[in-house]
C-alpha positions in Angstrom: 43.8 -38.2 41.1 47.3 -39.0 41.2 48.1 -42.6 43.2 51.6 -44.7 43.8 51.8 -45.9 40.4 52.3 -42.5 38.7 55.6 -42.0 41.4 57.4 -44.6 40.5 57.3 -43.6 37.1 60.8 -42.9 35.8 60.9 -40.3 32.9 64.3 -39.6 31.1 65.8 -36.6 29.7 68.5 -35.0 27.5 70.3 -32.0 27.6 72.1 -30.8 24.2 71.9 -28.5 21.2 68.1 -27.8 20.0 65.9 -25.2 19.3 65.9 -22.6 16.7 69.3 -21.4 17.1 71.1 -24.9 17.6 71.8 -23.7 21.4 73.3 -25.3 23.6 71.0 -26.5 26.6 68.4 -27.2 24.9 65.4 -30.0 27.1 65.0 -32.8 25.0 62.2 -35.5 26.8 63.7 -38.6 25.7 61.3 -41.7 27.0 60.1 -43.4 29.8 63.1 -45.4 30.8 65.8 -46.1 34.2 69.3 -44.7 33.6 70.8 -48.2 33.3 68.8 -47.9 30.3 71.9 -45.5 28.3 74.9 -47.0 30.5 75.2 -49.7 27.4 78.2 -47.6 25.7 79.7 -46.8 29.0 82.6 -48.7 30.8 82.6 -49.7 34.8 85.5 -49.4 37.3 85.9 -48.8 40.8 86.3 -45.2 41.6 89.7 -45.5 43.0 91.1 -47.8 41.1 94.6 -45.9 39.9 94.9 -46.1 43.8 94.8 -49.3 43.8 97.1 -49.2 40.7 99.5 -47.2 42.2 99.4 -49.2 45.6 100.2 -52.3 44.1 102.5 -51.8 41.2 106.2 -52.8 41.8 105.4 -55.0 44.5 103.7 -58.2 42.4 105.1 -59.3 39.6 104.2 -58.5 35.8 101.6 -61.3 35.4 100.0 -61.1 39.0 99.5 -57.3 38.1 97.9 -58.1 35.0 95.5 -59.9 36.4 95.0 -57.4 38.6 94.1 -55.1 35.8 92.1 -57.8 34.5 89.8 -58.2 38.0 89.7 -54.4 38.7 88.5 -54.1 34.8 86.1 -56.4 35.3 84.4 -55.6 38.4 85.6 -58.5 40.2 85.2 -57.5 43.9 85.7 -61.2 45.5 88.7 -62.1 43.2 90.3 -59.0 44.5 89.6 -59.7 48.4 91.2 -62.8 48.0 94.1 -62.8 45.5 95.4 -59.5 46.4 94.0 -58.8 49.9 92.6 -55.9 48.9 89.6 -54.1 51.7 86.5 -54.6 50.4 85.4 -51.0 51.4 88.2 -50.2 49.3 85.8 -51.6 46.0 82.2 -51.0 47.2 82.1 -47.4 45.0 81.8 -48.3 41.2 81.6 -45.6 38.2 81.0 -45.5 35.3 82.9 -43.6 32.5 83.2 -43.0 28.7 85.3 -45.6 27.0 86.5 -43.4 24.6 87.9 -40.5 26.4 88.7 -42.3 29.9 86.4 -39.8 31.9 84.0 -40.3 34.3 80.2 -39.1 33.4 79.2 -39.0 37.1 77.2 -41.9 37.2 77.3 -44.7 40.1 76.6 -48.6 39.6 74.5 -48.3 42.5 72.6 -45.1 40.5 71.8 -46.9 37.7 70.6 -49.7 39.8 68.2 -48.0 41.1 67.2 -46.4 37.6 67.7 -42.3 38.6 71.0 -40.3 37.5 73.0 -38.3 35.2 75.0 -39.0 32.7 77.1 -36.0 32.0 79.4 -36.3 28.3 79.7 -32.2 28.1 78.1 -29.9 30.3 75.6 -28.3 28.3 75.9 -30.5 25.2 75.1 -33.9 26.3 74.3 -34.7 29.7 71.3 -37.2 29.7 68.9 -38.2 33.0 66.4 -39.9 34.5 64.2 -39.0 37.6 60.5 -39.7 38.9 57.4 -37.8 37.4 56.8 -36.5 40.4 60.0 -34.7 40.8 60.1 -32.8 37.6 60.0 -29.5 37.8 57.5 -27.4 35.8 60.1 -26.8 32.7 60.7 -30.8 32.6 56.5 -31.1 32.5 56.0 -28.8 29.9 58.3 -30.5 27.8 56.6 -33.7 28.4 53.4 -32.2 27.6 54.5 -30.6 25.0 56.1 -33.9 22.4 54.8 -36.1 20.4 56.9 -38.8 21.5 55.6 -42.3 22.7 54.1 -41.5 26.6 52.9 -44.4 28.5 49.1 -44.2 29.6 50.0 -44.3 33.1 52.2 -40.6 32.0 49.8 -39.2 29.9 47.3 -39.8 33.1 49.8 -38.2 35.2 50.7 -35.5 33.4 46.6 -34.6 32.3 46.0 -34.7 36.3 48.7 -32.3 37.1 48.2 -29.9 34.0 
């Protein structure tokens, strides 16, 4: 009988090359964890933050505005209020992006803090996400079912009540 401890169980997934063929799009179940879990190699910054760039530059000088790179970097939301008078409902949407290209992978600070999202690299290729058990569709269980990979008991439960 399923109970409130299998739904908060958060199960995590990747989407990439597999199979026999190497496809792309290939279901990968990848553990039992919350998104925050794969943010480690991903960089933080408000979601308009070349607006706020823009906004400011050429009217502070060169070491004011480098300390407002420094605070918008850094997630600094009170700093920024203050020093630079800046709305705070301007700064309540944070993302996160991929240090190495720039990009965003469509993943919010406020996602990860509650442990479900995406993290998109390359559509098709490497997008990588979390959800609840209970929300998995029947491709997601089968996959699940289907791996030898670590499973909590409280999954395996789960997933032998539903199969």
């Amino acid at each position: 009988m399923k109970n409130n401890k299998h739904e908060k169980i958060i199960v995590s997934f990747n989407i990439g090359r597999g199979g026999e063929e190497f496809k792309e799009g290939y279901l990968y179940y990848i553990g039992e964890r919350p998104i925050s879990y794969y943010t480690e190699d991903l960089g933080l910054r408000y979601l308009n933050h070349l607006a706020i760039i823009e906004r400011l530059k050429g009217k502070i000088y060169e070491e004011k505005f480098n300390r407002l790179l420094m605070l918008l970097k850094n997630i600094r939301t009170y700093e920024l209020t203050r020093e630079f008078n800046i709305n705070e409902n301007e700064l309540k949407d944070v993302e996160y992006y991929d240090q190495s290209n720039g990009m965003p992978v469509g993943l919010t600070l406020e996602e990860a803090r509650k442990g479900i999202g995406k993290i998109t690299f390359h559509k098709d290729y490497n997008i990588t996400y979390c959800k609840y058990v209970k929300d998995c569709n029947e491709e997601e269980l089968n996959v699940m079912i289907n791996t030898d990979d670590f499973k909590s008991p409280e999954l395996i439960e789960y997933l032998t009540i539903i199969s």
